[in-house]
N, C-alpha and C positions, 0 to 999 in steps of 0.2 A: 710609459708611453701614453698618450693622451688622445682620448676618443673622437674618432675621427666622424664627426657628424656632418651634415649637407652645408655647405658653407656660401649664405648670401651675399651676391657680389650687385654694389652698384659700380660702373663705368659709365665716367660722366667725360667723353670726347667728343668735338667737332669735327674732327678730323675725317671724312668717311674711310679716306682708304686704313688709315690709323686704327678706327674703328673695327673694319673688316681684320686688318694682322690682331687685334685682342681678341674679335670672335674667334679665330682660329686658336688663339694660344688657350684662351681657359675653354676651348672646346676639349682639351687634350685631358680633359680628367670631368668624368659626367658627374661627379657630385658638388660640380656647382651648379648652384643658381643664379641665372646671372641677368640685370635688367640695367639696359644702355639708355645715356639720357646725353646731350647736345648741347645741352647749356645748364649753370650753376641752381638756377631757380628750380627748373626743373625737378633736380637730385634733391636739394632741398624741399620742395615740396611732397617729397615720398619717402622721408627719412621712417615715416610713423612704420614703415613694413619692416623696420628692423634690421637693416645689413649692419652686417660682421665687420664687411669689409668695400673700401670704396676706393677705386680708381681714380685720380684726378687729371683731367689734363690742364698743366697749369695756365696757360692762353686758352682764357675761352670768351666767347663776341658779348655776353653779358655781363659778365665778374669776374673779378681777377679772384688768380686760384686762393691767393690766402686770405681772400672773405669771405670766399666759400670754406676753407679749413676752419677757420675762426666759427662759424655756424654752426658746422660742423660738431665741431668739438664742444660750441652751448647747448647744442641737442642731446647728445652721448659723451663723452669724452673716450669712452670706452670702444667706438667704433677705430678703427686701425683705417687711417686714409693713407696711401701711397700715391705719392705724387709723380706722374712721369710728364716728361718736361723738355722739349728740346732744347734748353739752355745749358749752357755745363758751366754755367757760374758757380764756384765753389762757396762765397759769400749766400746768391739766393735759396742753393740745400740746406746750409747752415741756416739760416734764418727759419727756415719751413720747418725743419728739423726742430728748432727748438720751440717754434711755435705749437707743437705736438704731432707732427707730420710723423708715420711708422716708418719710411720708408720715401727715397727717393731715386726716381729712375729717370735715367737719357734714354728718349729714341735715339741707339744706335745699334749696331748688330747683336747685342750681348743682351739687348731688353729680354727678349722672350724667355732664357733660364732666368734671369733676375725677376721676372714679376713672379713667375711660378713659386720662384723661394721664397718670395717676400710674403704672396697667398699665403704658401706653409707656414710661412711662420708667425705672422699675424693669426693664424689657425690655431694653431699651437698657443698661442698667446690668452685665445678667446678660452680655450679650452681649461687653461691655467685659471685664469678668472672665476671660470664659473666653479671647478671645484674649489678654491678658495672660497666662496662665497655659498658654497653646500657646507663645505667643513663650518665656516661660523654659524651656521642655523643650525648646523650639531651640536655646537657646543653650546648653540645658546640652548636648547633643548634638554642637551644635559642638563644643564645648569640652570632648571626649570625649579621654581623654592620645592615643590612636594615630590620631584622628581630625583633631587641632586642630595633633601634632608628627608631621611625618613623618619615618622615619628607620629602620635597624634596626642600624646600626652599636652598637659595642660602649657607646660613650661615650652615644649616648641610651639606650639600654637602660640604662644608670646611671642616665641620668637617668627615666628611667620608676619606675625601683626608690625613689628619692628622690621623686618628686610620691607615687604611693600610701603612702609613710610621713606626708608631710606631711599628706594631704588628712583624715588619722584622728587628728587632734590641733590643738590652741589654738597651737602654739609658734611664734615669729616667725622668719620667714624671710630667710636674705641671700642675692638672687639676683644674680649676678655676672657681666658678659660685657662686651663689645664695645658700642659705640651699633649699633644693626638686628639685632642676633643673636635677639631674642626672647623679653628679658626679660619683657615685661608678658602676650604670650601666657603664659608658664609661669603667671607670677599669675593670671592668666583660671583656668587649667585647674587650679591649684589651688582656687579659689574654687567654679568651678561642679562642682565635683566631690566639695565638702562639703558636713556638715551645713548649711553659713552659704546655702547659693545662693539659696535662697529672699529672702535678707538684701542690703541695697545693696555692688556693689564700686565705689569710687571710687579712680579714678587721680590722683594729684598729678602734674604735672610742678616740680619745685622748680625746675630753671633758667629754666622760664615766669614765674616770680615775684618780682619788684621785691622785694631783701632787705629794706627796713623793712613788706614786711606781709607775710613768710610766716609769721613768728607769728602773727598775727592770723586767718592763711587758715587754716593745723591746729588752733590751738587754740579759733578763735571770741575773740569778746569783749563788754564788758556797755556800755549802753549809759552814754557819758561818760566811757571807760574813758581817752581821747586825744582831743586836737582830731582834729575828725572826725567821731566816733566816735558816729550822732546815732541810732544803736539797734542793740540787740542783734543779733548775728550767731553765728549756729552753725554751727563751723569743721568741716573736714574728718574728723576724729575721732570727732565726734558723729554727723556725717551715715555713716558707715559702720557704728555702732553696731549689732552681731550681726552682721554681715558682714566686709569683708575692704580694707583702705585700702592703696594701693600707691603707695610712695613712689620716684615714679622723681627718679634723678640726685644721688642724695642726699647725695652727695659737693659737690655745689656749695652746700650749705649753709654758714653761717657756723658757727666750731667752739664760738663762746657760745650756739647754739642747735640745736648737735646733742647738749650736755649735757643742755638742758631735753627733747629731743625721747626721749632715753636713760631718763632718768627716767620718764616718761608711757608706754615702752614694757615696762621693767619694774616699774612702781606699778600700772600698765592702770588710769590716773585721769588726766584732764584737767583744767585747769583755766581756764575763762576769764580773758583778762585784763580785769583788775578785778573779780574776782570771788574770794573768798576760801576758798569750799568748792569741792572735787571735786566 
């Protein structure tokens, strides 16, 4: 369950009497905070106070609602706007909707449990966020060089010398040891210690992998590419995209598809099988 903190609301309506049925509905729960604005400028001029979450009413006498959304979502993207709207165009939700809109509501009788859910859950959403975003500063903490390698002998201190060169550059890396020595920690700590952390690290085990589909596992493929093959798949490569792919064991590869894999790591282009473009 996800910590239910004080949740900042902007309500941006013209509508007075509109206005007055919102103050009643988010009056029904004190732990919001909640500050009402009239027109689009306005709400945008006061984004710097941080709401969580923002009311839209889509007619309003200065902006139409999705240039206010579109602002909106240049400022934060992360803010959850619900747009309520007396339209019941199914096209203009869709559109709002994909524009990044959390959430769309008709003035009609059913508004007042719909906005309360949609708070909650946009709540809920916010709350998701930021522990994902505490776990990655954990792990990058972990995964701190003097934190994650113990050691102060002369040979790690090499190697500490070696991760801070790495962690300041794109270049591919050959890390070389023993099986248990602690290859894929180094790739941890080079990973969460660059620009890319933010970005997926995926681990391969190649000797995990039945030779006739570890092409298909790095590279992905299209679908009807092989018997089989009964839709597209996006291979390891892809999935690491701005991040960091660690290819353990890689020596147990077969050597007609450690050519193909040489290529892709100096072209930095994939290509699905059966598929023609990069």
């Amino acid at each position: 369950m996800y910590e239910k903190d004080p949740v900042k609301i902007f309500v941006v309506e013209d509508d007075p009497a509109y206005t007055k049925f919102i103050k009643y509905v988010l009056s029904l729960n004190p732990d919001f905070d909640v500050e009402y604005f009239t027109s689009g400028k306005d709400c945008i001029s006061q984004l710097h106070k941080r709401p969580s979450v923002i009311t839209l009413d889509y007619s309003l006498p200065d902006m139409p609602g999705e240039k206010v959304l579109q602002q909106i979502r240049e400022f934060n993207p992360d803010i959850s706007v619900i747009i309520i709207s007396a339209q019941e165009k199914i096209g203009t939700a869709v559109e709002l909707l994909k524009a990044g809109a959390f959430d769309y509501i008709t003035k009609d009788e059913d508004a007042k449990n719909r906005i309360l859910n949609s708070i909650n859950n946009a709540r809920n959403k916010n709350s998701l966020i930021r522990e994902i975003d505490r776990l990655k500063q954990e792990i990058s903490v972990k995964y701190e060089f003097e934190k994650s390698i113990i050691g102060n002998s002369p040979a790690i201190k090499k190697v500490f010398e070696l991760l801070e060169k790495a962690v300041t550059t794109n270049i591919i890396v050959s890390i070389t040891g023993e099986t248990g020595t602690g290859k894929e920690l180094i790739a941890k700590a080079i990973h969460y210690n660059s620009k890319r952390k933010s970005k997926p690290f995926v681990a391969v085990n190649i000797a995990a992998i039945p030779r006739d589909l570890i092409e298909s596992e790095l590279f992905g493929h299209e679908k009807g590419a092989f018997t089989g093959a009964v839709s597209r798949r996006i291979g390891k490569f892809e999935e690491a995209e701005g991040g960091t792919i660690f290819l353990d064991e890689i020596g147990e590869m077969d050597l007609n598809l450690q050519a193909k894999l040489l290529r892709v790591l100096q072209e930095k282009e994939v290509t699905r099988i059966g598929n023609n473009h990069s």
